[in-house]
TORKOL-4160 file (C-alpha; in steps of 0.2 Angstrom, whole numbers, padded with zeros to 4 digits, m for minus):
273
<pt num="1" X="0010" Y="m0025" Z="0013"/>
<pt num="2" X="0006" Y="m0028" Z="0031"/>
<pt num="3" X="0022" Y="m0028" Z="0038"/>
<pt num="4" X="0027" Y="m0011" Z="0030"/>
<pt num="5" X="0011" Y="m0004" Z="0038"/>
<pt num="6" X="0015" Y="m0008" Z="0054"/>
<pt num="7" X="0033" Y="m0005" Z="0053"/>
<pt num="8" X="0027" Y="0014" Z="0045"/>
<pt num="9" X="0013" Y="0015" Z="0059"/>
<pt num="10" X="0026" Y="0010" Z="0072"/>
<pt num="11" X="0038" Y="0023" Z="0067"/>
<pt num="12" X="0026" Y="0038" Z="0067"/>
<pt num="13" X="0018" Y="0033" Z="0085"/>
<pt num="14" X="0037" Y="0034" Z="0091"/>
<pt num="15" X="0038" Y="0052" Z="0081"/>
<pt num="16" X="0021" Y="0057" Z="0086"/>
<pt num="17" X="0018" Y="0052" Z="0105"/>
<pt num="18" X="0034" Y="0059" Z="0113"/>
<pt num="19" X="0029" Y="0076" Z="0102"/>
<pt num="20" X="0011" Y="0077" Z="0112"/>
<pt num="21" X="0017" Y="0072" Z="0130"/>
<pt num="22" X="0032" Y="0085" Z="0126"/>
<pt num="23" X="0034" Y="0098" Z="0140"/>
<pt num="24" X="0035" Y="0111" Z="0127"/>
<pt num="25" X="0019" Y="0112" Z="0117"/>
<pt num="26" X="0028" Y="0121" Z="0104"/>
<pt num="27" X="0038" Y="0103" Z="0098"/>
<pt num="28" X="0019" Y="0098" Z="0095"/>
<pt num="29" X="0014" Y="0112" Z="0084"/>
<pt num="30" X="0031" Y="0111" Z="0076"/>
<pt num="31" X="0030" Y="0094" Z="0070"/>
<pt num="32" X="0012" Y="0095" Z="0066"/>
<pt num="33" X="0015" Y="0109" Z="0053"/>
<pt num="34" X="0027" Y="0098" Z="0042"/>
<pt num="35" X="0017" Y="0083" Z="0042"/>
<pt num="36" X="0001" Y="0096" Z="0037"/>
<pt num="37" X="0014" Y="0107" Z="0025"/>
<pt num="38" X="0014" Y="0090" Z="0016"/>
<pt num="39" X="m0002" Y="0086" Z="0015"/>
<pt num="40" X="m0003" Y="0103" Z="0007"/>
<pt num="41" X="0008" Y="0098" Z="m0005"/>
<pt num="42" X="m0003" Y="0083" Z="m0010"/>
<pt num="43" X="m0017" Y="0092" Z="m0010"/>
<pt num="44" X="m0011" Y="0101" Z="m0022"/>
<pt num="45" X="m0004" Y="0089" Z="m0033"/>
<pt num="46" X="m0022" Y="0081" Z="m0032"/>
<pt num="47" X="m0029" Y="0094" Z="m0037"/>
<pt num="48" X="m0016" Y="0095" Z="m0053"/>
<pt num="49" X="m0008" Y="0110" Z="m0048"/>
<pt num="50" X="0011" Y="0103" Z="m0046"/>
<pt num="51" X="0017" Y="0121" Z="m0049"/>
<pt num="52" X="0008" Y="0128" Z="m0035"/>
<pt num="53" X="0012" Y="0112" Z="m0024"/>
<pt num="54" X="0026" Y="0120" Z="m0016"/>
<pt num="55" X="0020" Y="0137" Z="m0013"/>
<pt num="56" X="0005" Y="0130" Z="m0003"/>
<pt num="57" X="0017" Y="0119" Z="0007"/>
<pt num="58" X="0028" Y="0135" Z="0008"/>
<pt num="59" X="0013" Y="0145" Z="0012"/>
<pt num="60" X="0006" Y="0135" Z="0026"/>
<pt num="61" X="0024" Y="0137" Z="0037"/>
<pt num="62" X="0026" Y="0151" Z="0036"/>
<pt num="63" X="0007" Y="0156" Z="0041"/>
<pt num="64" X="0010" Y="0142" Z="0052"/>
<pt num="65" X="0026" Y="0147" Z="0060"/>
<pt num="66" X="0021" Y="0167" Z="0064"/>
<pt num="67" X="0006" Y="0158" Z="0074"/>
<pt num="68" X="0018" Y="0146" Z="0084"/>
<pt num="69" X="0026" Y="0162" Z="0088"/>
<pt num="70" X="0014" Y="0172" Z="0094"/>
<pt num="71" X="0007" Y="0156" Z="0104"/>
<pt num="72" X="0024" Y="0155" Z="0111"/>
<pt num="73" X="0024" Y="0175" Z="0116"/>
<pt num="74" X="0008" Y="0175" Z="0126"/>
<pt num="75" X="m0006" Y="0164" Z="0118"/>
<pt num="76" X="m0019" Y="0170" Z="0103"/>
<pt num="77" X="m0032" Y="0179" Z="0108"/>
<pt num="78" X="m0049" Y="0174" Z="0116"/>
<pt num="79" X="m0057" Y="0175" Z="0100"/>
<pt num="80" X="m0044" Y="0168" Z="0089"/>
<pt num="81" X="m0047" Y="0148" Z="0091"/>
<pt num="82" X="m0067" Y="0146" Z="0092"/>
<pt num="83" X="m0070" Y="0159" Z="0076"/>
<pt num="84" X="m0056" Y="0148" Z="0067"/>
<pt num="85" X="m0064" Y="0131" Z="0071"/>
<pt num="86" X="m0083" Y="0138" Z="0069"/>
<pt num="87" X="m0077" Y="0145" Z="0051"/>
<pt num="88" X="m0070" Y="0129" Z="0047"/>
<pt num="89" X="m0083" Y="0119" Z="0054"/>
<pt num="90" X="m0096" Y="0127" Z="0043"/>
<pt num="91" X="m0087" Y="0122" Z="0030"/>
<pt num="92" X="m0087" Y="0104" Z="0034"/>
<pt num="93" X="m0106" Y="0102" Z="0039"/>
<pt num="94" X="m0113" Y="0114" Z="0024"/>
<pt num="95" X="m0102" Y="0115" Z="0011"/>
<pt num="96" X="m0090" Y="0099" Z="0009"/>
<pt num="97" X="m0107" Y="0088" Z="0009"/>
<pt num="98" X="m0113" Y="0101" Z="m0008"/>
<pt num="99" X="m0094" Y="0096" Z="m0017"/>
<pt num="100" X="m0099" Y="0077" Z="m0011"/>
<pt num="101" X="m0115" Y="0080" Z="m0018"/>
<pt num="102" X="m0110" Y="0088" Z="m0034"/>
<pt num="103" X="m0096" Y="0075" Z="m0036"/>
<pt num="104" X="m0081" Y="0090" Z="m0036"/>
<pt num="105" X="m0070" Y="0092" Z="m0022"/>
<pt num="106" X="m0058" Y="0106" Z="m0032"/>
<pt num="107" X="m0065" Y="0120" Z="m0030"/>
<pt num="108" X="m0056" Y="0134" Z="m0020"/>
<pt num="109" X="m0038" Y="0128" Z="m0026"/>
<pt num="110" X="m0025" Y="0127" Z="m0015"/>
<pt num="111" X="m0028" Y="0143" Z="m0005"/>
<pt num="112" X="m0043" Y="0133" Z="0001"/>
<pt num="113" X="m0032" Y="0118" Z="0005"/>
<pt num="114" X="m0020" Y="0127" Z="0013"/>
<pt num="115" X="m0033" Y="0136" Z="0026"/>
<pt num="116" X="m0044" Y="0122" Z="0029"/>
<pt num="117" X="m0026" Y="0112" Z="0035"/>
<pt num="118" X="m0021" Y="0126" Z="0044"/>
<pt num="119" X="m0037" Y="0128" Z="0054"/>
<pt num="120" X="m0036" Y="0106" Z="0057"/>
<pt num="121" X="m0018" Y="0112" Z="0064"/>
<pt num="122" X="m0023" Y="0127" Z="0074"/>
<pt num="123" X="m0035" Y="0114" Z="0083"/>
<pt num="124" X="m0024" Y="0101" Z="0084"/>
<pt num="125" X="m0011" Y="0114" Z="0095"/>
<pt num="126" X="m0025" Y="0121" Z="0106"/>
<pt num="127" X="m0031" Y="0102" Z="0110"/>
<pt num="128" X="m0015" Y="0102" Z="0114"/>
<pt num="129" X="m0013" Y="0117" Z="0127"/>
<pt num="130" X="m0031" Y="0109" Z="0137"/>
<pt num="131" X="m0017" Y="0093" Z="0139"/>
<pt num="132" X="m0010" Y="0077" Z="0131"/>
<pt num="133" X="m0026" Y="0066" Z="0135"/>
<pt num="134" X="m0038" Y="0078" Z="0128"/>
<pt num="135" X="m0028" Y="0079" Z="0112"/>
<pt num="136" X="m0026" Y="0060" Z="0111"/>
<pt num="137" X="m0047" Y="0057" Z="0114"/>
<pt num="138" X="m0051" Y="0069" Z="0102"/>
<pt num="139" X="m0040" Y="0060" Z="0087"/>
<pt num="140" X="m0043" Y="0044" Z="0096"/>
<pt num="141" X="m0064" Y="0047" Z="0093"/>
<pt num="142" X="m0058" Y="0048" Z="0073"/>
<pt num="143" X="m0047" Y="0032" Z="0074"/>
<pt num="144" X="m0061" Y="0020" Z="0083"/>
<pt num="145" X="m0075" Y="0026" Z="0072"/>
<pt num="146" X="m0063" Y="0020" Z="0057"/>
<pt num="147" X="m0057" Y="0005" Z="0064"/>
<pt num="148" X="m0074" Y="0000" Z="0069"/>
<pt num="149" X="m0084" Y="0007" Z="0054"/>
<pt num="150" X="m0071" Y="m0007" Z="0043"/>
<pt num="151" X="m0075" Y="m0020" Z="0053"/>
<pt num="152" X="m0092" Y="m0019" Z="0053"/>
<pt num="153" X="m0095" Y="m0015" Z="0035"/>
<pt num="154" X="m0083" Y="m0031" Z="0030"/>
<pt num="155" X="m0096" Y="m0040" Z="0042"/>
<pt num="156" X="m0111" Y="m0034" Z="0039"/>
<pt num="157" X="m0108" Y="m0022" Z="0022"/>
<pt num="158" X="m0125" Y="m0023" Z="0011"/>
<pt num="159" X="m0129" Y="m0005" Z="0007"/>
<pt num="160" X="m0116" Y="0008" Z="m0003"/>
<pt num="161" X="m0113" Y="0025" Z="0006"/>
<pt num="162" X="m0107" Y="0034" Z="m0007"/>
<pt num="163" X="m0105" Y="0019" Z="m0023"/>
<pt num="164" X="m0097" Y="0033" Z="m0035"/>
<pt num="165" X="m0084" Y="0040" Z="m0022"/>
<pt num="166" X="m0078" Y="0025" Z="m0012"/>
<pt num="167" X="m0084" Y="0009" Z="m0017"/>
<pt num="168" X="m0079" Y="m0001" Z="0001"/>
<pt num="169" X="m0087" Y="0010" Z="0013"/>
<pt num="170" X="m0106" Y="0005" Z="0018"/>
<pt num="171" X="m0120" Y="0012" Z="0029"/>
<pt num="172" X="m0119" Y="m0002" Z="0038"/>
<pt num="173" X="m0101" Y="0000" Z="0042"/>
<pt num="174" X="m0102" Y="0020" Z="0047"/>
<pt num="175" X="m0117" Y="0015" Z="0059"/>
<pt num="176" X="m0105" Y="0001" Z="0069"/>
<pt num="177" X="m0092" Y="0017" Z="0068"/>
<pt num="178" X="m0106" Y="0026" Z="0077"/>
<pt num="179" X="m0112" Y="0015" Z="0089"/>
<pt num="180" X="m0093" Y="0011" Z="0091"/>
<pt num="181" X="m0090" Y="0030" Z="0096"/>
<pt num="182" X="m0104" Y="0031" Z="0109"/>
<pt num="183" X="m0100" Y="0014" Z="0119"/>
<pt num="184" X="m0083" Y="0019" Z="0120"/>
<pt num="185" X="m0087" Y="0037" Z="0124"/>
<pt num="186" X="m0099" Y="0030" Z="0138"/>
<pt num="187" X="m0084" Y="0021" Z="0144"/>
<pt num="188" X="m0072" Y="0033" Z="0144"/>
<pt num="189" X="m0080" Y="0045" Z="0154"/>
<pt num="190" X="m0080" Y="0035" Z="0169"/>
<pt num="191" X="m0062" Y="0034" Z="0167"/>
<pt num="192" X="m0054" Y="0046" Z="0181"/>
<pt num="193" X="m0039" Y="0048" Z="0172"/>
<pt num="194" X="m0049" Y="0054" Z="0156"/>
<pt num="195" X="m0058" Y="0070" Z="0166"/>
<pt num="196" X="m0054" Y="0084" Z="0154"/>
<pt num="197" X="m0057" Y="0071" Z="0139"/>
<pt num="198" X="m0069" Y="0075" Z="0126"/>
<pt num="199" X="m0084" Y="0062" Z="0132"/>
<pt num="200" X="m0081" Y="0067" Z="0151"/>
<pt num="201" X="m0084" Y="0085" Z="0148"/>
<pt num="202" X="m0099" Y="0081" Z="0136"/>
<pt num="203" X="m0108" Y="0068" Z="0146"/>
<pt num="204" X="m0104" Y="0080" Z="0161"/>
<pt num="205" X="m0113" Y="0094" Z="0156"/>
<pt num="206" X="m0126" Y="0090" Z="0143"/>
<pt num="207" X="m0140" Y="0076" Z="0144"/>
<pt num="208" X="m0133" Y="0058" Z="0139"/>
<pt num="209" X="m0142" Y="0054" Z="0122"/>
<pt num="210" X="m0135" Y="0075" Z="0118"/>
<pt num="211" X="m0118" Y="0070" Z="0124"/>
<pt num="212" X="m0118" Y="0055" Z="0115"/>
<pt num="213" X="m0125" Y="0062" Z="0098"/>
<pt num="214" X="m0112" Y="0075" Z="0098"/>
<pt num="215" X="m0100" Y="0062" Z="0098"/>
<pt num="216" X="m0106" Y="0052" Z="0085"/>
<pt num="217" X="m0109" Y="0071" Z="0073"/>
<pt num="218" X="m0089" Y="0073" Z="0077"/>
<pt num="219" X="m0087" Y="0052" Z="0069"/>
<pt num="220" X="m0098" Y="0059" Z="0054"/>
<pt num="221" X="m0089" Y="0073" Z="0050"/>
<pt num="222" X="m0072" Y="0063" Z="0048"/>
<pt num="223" X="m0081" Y="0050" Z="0035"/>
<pt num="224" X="m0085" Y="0067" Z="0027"/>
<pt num="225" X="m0067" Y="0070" Z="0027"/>
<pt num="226" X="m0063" Y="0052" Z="0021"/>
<pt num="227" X="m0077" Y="0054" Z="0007"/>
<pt num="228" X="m0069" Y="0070" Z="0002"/>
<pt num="229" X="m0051" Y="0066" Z="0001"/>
<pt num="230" X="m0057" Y="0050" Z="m0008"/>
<pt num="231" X="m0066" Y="0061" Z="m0021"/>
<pt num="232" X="m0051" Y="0072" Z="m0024"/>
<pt num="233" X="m0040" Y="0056" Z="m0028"/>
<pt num="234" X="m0055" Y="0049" Z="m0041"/>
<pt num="235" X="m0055" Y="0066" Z="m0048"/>
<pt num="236" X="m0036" Y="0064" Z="m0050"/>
<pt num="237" X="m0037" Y="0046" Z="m0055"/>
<pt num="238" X="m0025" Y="0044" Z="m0041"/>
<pt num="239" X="m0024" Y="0027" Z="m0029"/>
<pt num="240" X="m0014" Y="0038" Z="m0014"/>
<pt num="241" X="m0010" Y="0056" Z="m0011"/>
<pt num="242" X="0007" Y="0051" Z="m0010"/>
<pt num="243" X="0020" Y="0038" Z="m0006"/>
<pt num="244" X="0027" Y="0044" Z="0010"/>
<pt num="245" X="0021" Y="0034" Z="0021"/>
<pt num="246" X="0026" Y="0013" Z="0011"/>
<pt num="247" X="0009" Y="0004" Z="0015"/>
<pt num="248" X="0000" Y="0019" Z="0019"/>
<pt num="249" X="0001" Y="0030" Z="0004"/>
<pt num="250" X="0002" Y="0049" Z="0008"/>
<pt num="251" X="0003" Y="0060" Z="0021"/>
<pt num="252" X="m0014" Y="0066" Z="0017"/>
<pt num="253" X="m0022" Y="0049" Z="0017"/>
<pt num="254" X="m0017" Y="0047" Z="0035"/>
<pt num="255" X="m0026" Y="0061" Z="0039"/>
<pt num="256" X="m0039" Y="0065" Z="0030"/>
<pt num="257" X="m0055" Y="0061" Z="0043"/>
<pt num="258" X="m0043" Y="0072" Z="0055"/>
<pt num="259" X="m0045" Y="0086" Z="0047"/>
<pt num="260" X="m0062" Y="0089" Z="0050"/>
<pt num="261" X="m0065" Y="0081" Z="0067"/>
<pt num="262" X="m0051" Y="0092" Z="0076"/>
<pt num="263" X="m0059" Y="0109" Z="0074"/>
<pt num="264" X="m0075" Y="0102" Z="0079"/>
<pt num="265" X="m0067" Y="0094" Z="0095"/>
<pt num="266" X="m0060" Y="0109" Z="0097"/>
<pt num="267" X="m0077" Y="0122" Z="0097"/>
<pt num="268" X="m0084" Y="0110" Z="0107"/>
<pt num="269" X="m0072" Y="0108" Z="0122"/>
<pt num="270" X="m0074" Y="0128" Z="0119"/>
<pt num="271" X="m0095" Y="0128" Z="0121"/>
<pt num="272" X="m0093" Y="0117" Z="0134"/>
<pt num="273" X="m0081" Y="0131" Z="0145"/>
């Protein structure tokens, strides 16, 4: 099982990385849409719509491709990216932890789905026009907090998150995520090489226990994401959102804590100017 994982990991880093540090920005956005046009499908197929599945996939690049365009053509408008990321945002922070709450992550359907990946994809392509760096700190953020957050709840692990939705993840592990978040962020941005990253531009312009709690909001947003996505599969009675990806499951399951973090990045590096 280990080897498959890196084997699968190893061939989407060599898919993914030359995508980011391409010179055209649109081989980025191009490539993100199918891997999030698939998630769509899973989404769907979680949600026990396996009719629909392919209409939201269908649905998402098509909405997807007619915005590649027009950021090809001359760039959305001022407006377009920030009002996107807020919407979506609000959505995360005030009505993703009610579903959590109410232990029902299906409500909206896959319209729903298909906006809320979307959005994570509209982000992803504008992290991507601030530069490569910027785009990889932001996701990186997302991977260290998870890395971390498994080590230390498999250390230290005592006391359930959330028992009824994912039985493995702990308080105690999501704390070593955040702490994880801050010392690397604090590290980071005295990385020259990392200016226009995420932590640099924070801790350059808002006090450091400010700077640092942002960071740590954006690590709590993707266990959000995680915790919903896990949901969804419980609802389904489903291990994986799919089988894509041999030793990592689905599409969606890769990407699930993304989808959250990235808009948030996003508005972010937007208040920040």
């Amino acid at each position: 099982m280990l080897g498959r994982r890196v084997v699968t990991a190893l061939i989407l880093l060599g898919l993914l990385l030359p995508s980011i540090f391409a010179f055209e920005p649109r081989v980025w956005g191009a490539v993100t849409l199918a891997f999030l046009a698939v998630a769509a499908h899973e989404w769907c197929r979680l949600l026990g719509l396996r009719r629909a599945a392919g209409a939201a996939a269908v649905t998402l690049v098509a909405l997807g491709a007619s915005l590649l365009a027009w950021h090809e053509r001359g760039g959305w408008p001022a407006w377009f990216v920030p009002m996107t990321c807020a919407a979506t945002t609000v959505f995360w922070v005030g009505l993703a932890p009610l579903r959590l709450r109410r232990r029902d992550a299906r409500g909206g359907g896959w319209p729903l789905a298909a906006l809320l990946l979307l959005a994570c994809w509209v982000a992803l392509l504008a992290l991507r026009d601030i530069g490569p760096v910027a785009l990889l700190v932001a996701m990186a953020i997302v991977w260290v907090a998870d890395i971390a957050a498994y080590f230390a709840g498999r250390a230290l692990g005592r006391h359930k998150l959330a028992p009824s939705i994912s039985p493995g993840k702990s308080w105690e592990g999501a704390i070593g995520g955040f702490v994880a978040v801050a010392v690397l962020g604090l590290a980071a941005a005295a990385v020259p090489v990392l200016s226009q990253a995420l932590p640099a531009q924070l801790l350059a312009r808002w006090p450091v226990p400010v700077a640092l709690l942002a960071l740590v909001a954006l690590a709590a947003l993707s266990i959000v994401g995680d915790l919903h996505e896990s949901l969804l599969k419980r609802q389904a009675g489903a291990k994986d959102s799919g089988t894509l990806l041999p030793g990592h499951g689905g599409v969606l399951d890769r990407i699930d804590a993304l989808i959250p973090a990235m808009p948030a990045a996003m508005l972010l590096h937007r208040l920040l100017g």
